[in-house]
C-alpha positions in Angstrom: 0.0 0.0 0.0 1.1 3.5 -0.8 2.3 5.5 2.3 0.7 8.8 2.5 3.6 11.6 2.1 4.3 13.6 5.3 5.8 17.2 6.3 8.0 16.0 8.6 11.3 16.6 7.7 14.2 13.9 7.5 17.4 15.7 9.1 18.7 15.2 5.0 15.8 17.9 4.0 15.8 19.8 6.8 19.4 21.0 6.7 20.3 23.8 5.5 24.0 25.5 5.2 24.7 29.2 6.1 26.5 30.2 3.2 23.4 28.2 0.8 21.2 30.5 2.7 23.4 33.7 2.8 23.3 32.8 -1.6 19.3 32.5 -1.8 19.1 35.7 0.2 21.3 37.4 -2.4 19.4 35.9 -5.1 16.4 36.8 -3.9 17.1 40.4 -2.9 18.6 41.3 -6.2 15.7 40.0 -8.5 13.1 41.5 -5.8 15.2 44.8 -6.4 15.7 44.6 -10.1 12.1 44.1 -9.9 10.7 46.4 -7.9 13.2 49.4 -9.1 11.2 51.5 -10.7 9.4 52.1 -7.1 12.2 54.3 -6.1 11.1 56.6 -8.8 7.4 56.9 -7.0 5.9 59.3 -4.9 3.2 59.2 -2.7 0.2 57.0 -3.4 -3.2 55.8 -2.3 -3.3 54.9 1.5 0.5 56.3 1.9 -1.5 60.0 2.6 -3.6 59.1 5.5 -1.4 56.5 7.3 2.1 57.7 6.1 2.6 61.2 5.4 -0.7 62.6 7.5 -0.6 60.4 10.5 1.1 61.9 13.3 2.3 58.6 14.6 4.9 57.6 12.1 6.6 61.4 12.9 8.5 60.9 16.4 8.4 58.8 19.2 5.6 61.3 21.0 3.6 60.7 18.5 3.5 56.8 17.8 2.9 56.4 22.0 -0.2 58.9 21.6 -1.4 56.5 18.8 -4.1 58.8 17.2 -5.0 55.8 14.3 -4.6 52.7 16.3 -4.3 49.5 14.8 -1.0 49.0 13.4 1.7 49.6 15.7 4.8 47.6 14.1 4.0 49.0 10.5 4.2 52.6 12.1 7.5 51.6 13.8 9.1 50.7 10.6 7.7 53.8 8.7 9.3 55.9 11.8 12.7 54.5 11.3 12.5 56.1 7.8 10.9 59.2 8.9 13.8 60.0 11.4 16.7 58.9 8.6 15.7 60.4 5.3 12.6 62.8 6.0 9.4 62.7 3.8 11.5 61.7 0.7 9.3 57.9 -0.5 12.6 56.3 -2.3 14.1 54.7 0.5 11.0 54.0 2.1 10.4 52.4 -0.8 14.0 49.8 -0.3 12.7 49.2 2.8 9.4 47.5 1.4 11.5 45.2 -1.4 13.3 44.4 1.4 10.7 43.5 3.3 9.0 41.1 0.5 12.5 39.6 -0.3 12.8 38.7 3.7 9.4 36.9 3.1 10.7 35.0 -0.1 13.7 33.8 1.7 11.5 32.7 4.9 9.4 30.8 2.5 11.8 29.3 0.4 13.3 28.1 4.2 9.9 26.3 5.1 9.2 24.7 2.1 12.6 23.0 3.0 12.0 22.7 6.4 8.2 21.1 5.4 11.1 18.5 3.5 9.2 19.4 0.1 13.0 19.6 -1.5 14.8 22.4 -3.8 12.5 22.5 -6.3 10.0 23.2 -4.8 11.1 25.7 -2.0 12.6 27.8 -5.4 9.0 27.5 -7.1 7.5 28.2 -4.2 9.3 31.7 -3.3 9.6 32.9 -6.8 6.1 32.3 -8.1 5.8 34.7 -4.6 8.5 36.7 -5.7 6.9 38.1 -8.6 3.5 37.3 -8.8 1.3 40.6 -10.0 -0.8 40.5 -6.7 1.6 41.3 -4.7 2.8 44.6 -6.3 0.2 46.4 -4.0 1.6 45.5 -0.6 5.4 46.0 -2.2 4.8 49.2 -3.9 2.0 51.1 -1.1 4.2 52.0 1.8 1.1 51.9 3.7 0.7 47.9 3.4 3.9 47.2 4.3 2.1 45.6 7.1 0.8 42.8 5.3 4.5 42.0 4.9 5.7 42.7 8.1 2.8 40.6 9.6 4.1 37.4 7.1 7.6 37.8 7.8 6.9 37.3 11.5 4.3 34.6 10.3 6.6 32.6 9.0 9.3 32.9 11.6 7.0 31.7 14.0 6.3 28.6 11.6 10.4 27.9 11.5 10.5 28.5 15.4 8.0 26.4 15.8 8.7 23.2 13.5 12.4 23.1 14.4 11.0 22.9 18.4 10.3 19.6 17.2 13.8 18.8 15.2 15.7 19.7 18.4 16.5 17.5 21.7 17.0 20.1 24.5 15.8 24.0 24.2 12.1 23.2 22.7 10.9 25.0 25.0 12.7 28.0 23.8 11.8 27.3 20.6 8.6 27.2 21.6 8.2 30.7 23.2 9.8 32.3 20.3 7.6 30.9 17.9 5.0 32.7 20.6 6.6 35.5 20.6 6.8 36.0 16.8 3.4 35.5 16.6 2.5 38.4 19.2 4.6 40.9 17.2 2.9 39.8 14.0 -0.2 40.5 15.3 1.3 43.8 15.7 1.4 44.5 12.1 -2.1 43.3 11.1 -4.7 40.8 13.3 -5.6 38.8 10.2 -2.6 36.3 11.3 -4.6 35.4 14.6 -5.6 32.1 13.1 -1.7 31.0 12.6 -2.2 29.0 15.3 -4.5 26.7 13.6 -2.3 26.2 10.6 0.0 25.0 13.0 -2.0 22.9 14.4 -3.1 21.0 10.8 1.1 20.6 10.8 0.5 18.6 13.3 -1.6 16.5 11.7 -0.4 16.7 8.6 3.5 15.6 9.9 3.2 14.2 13.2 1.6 10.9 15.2 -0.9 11.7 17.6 1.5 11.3 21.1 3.9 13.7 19.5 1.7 16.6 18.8 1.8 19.5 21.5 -0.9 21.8 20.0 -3.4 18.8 19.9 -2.2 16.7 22.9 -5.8 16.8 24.5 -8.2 16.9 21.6 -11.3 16.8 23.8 -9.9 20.4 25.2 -9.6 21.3 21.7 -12.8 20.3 20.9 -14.6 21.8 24.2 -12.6 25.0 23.2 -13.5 25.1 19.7 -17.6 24.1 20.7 -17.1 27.4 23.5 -15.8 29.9 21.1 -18.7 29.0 18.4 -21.3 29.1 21.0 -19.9 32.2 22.4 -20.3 34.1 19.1 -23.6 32.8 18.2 -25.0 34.0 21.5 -23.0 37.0 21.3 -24.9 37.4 17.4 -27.9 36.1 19.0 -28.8 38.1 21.8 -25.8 40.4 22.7 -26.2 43.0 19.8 -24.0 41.4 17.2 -27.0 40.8 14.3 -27.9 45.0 14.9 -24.1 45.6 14.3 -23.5 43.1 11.2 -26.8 44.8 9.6 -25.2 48.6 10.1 -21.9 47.1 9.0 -23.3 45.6 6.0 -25.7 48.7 5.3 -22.8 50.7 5.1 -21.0 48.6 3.1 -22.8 47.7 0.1 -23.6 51.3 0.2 -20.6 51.9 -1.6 -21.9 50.0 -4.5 -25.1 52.5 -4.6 -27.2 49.2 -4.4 -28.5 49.4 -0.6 -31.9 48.6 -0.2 -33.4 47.1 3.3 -33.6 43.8 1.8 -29.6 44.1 0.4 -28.6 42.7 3.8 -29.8 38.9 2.1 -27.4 39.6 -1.2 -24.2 40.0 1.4 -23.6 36.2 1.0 -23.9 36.0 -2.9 -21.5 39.1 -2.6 -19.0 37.2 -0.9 -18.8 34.4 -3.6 -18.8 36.5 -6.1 -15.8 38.2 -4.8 -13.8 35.3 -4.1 -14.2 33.8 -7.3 -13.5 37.3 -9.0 -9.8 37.4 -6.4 -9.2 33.6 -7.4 -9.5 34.7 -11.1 -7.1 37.3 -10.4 -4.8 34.8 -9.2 -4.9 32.4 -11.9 -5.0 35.3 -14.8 -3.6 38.4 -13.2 -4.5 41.3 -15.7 -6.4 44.0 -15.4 -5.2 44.7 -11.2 -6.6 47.8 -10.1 -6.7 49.1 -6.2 -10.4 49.4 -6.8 -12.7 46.7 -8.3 -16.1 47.7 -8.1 -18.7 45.3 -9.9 -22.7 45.0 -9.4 -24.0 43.3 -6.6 -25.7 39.8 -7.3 -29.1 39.6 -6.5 -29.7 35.6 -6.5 -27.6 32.5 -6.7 -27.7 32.1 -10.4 -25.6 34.9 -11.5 -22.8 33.6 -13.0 -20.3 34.7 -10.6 -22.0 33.1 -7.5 -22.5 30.2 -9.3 -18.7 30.2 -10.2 -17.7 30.8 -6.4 -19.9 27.9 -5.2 -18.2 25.9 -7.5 -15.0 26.9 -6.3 -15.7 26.3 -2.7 -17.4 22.7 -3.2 -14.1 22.0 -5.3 -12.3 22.7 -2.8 -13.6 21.2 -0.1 -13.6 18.0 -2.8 -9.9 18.9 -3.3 -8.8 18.7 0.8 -10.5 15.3 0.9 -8.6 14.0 -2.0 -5.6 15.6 -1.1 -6.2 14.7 2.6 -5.7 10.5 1.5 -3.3 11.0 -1.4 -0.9 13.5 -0.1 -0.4 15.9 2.8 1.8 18.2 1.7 -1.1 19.4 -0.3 -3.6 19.6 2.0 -1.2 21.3 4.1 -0.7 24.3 1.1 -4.5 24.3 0.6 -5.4 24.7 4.6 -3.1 27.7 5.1 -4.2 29.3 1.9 -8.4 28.8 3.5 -7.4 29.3 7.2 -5.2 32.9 6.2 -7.5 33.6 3.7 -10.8 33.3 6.2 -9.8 36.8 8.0 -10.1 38.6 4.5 -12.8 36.7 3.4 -15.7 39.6 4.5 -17.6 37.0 6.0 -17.6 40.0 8.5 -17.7 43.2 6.1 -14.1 45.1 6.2 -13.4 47.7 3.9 -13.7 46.1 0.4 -14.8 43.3 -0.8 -11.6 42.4 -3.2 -8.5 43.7 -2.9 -5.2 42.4 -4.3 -3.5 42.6 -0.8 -6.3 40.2 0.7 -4.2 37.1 -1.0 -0.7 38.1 -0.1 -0.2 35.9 2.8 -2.8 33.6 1.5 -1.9 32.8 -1.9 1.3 31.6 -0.5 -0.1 28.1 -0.2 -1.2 27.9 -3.1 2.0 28.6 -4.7 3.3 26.0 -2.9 0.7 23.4 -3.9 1.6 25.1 -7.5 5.2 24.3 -7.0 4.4 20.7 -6.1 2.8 20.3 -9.4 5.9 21.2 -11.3 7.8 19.5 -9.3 5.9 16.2 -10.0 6.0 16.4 -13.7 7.5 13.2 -15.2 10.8 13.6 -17.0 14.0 15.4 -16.2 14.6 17.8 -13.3 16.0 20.4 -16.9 11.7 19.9 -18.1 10.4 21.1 -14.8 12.8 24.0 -14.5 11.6 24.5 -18.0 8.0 24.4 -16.6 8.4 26.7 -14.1 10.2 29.2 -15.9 6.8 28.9 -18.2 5.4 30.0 -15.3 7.4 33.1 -13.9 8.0 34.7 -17.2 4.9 36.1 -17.9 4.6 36.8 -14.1 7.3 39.1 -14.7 6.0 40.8 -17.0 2.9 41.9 -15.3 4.1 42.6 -12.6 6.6 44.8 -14.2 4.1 46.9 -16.2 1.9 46.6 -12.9 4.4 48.7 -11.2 4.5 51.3 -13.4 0.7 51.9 -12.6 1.9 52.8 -9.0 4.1 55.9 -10.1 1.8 58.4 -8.8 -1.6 59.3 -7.8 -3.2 60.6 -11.5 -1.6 57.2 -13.0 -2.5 54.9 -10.2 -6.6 56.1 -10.0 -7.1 56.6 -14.2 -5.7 53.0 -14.5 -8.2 51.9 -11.7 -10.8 54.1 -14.1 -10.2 52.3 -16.6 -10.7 49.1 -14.8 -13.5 50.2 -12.5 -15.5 52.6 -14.7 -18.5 52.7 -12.0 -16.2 53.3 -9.0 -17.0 56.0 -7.3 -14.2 56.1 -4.9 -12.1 56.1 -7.5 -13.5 59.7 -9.5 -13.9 60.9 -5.5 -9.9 60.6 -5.4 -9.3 62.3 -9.0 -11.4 65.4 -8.2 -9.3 65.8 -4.8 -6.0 65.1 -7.0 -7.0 67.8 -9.7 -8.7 69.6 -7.3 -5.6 69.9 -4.9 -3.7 71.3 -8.3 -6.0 74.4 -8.7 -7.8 72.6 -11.8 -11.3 73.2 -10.9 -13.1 71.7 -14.5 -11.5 68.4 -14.2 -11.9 68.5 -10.8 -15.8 69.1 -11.1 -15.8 66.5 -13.9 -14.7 63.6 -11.8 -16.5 64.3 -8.5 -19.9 64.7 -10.6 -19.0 61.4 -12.3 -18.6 60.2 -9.0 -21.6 61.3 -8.4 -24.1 59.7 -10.6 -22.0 56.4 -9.9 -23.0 56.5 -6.3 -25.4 59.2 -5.4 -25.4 57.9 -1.8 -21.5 58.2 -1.1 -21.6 61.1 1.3 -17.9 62.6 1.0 -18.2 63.6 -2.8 -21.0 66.6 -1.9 -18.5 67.4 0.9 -15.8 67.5 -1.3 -17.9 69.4 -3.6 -18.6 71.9 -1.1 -15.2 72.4 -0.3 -14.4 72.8 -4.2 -17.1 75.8 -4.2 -16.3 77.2 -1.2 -12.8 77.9 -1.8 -13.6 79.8 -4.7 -16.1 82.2 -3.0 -19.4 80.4 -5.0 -21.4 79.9 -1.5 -24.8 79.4 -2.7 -23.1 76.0 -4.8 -21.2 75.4 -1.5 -24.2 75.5 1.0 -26.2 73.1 -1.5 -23.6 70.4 -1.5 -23.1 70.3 2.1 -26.9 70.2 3.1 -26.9 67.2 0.4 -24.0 66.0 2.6 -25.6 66.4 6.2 -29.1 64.6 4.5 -26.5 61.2 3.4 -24.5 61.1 7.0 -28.0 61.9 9.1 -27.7 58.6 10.4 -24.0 57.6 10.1 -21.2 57.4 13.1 -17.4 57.6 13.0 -15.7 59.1 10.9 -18.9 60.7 8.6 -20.5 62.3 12.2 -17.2 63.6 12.9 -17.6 65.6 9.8 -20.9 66.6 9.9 -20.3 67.9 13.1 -16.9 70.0 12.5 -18.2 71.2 9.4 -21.7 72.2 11.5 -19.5 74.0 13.8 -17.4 76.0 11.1 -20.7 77.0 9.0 -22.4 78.6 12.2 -19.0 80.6 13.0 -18.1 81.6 9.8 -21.3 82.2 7.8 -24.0 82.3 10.5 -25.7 79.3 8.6 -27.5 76.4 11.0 -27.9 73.1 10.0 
């Protein structure tokens, strides 16, 4: 009979010289630069604004321990150590983020070893990383260098964590690094709270049952896992959760002007559609914008929901298959689901695709890619050939994908182009034009905005502000009552808003609202 592969390493596999390492590093680095080179070239984009160059923590030491926009505390650290040594100037900032992703290629070129999937493998593995087109937003956007950050200490608490159990005395240490990494992941971004449970399926997948720590006492795990679910529902049930999933998802499908009170029941045909539309992305990874805005499904049978339920049932299909024949798979396809579930918007976040969703994700499924190759018949010189099939046109895209991210104008007409209905997207081209003094374009792209989305509440403030600063009040006045009607029953940031802008109208013009 056929013994099922494992990922436990044989001390052969596992090994892994200094000086091979110190050479992969240098590969890696130099490809991530050549690359990502045209970055240092780029100025300020997208999210960089609010989190980078306006947030007050990222400026001094005062400022990160006031922590005005909470949330990401290890990403703000990193952006403060290039604050302090070069100033507001992006380049650098920029070498820090390649460096960042390369660290990440080299960590998951070491685990693919460590899971004793060989060479071959670990080099498809990290490369297929290294360049794919999805990752240019979190490599390029100085603001997501947190989804990097928050793999990088990911994966070293996978390598602290598996050698534990290579190593006679000093597990223990092991063991509380691997902790420790965790915890200061967390730091950059909470998605990686499941980790633990993709170590746990290592377990499974590598180990006999009286050597696993994690699941020593399954009946805890069980009790624990039965607790937590029971906790929620109640919590959904009775302890206000239901009220705040329906505001959250009100407010989010808002922003694809399709809200209605029954759009609450479409939410779940919205998340299958937008898995299968990130999963297509994947697999053919042209046109990547940062803003994908398509209609919302209203029944199972659009094409897209259908495609997405297909996905999922084939997947599930997949992990049973994979499960018997071989665990190394079902170990690439677990951590792509369990990293993936945070991002999922099985709870609403802030959009429903985005190409930074599948950066720590999608690393198991290049693994479970590189497999594939690897398991061609013929020579190891055919597979390399493969592979290269592979990257090549990777490159490519990711290369012109770059370009997109030189500046504002060129990053928001490209996501025009690809989004033609956003209306976040015109918001941030009349704010661009309208920040150069060109007041007809500006107009042009907030009204577009406009008739995308008539119920997006910060294009009349923004039109407001356009009229006001050039003395036309009666426009101004118009726009903002339009805005105070759309944020009448909003909180956070909107109410903030209303109410500043309240407060200024009654000193300055005498006008109530």
């Amino acid at each position: 009979m056929k013994e099922t592969p494992t990922l436990l390493p044989t001390p052969c596999e596992a090994r892994v010289g200094l000086g091979e390492l110190a050479r992969v590093a240098a590969v890696m680095v130099l490809l991530a630069l050549a690359l990502y080179l045209r970055t240092f070239g780029a100025d300020w984009t997208y999210d960089d604004w609010e989190f980078i160059v306006n947030n007050p923590d990222t400026q001094s030491l005062a400022g990160f321990f006031a922590d005005r926009i909470p949330g990401r505390p290890l990403r703000d650290l990193s952006v403060l150590l290039d604050h302090t040594l070069f100033g507001l100037k992006p380049a650098a900032w920029h070498g820090q983020n390649i460096l960042w992703h390369a660290f990440c290629v080299v960590l998951s070129w070491l685990l693919v070893i460590r899971l004793g999937a060989g060479r071959l493998v670990a080099w498809g593995t990290a490369l297929l990383f290294l360049v794919h087109p999805l990752n240019v937003e979190v490599v390029a956007s100085i603001a997501h260098r947190k989804d990097s950050l928050a793999l990088a200490f990911s994966l070293l608490a996978l390598l602290s964590w598996l050698h534990s159990y290579t190593v006679g005395k000093g597990q223990w240490s092991w063991r509380l690094g691997a902790l420790l990494f965790w915890l200061v992941a967390l730091q950059a971004k909470q998605h990686v709270v499941v980790l633990p449970l993709l170590a746990a399926v290592w377990e499974i997948c590598a180990l006999p049952a009286e050597k696993r720590w994690l699941l020593r006492w399954p009946r805890v795990c069980g009790f624990a896992i039965v607790t937590s679910i029971a906790g929620f529902l109640g919590w959904f049930s009775f302890g206000g959760g239901h009220i705040r999933y329906a505001e959250t998802t009100r407010l989010f499908l808002t922003r694809w002007h399709e809200y209605s009170p029954d759009s609450a029941g479409y939410y779940p045909w919205m998340v299958l559609k937008s898995t299968a539309f990130m999963v297509s992305r994947l697999v053919w990874p042209t046109p990547l914008a940062v803003e994908y805005n398509y209609p919302v499904p209203h029944s199972f049978f659009d094409p897209w929901v259908m495609a997405g339920a297909a996905l999922f049932s084939t997947f599930c299909g997949l992990l049973v298959i994979v499960w018997r024949q071989d665990r190394r798979y079902f170990f690439g396809l677990a951590w792509f689901a369990i990293l993936w579930l945070p991002t999922s918007n099985l709870w609403p976040l802030a959009y429903f695709a985005a190409d930074r969703y599948f950066y720590t994700p999608a690393l198991g499924l290049f693994f479970c890619a590189a497999l594939l190759v690897a398991s061609i018949p013929g020579t190891a010189g055919r597979r390399r050939g493969v592979l290269a099939l592979l990257i090549v046109p990777l490159v490519l895209l990711s290369w012109q994908q770059v370009r997109i991210w030189d500046n504002d104008e060129t990053l928001y007409l490209h996501a025009l182009e690809v989004s033609p209905k956003s209306a976040y997207v015109c918001n941030e081209l009349g704010k661009l034009y309208d920040k150069r003094g060109e007041f007809q374009r500006a107009f042009d792209y907030y009204s577009r905005g406009q008739q995308n989305n008539p119920r997006e509440a910060s294009i009349p403030y923004n039109l407001g502000m356009l009229f006001e600063r050039r003395g036309m009040y009666d426009k101004a006045l118009g726009y903002y009552r339009l805005f105070f009607f759309l944020t009448v029953d909003h909180t956070g940031a909107y109410a903030e808003a209303a109410r500043d802008l309240r407060q200024r109208l009654q000193k300055t013009y005498g006008v109530s609202y």
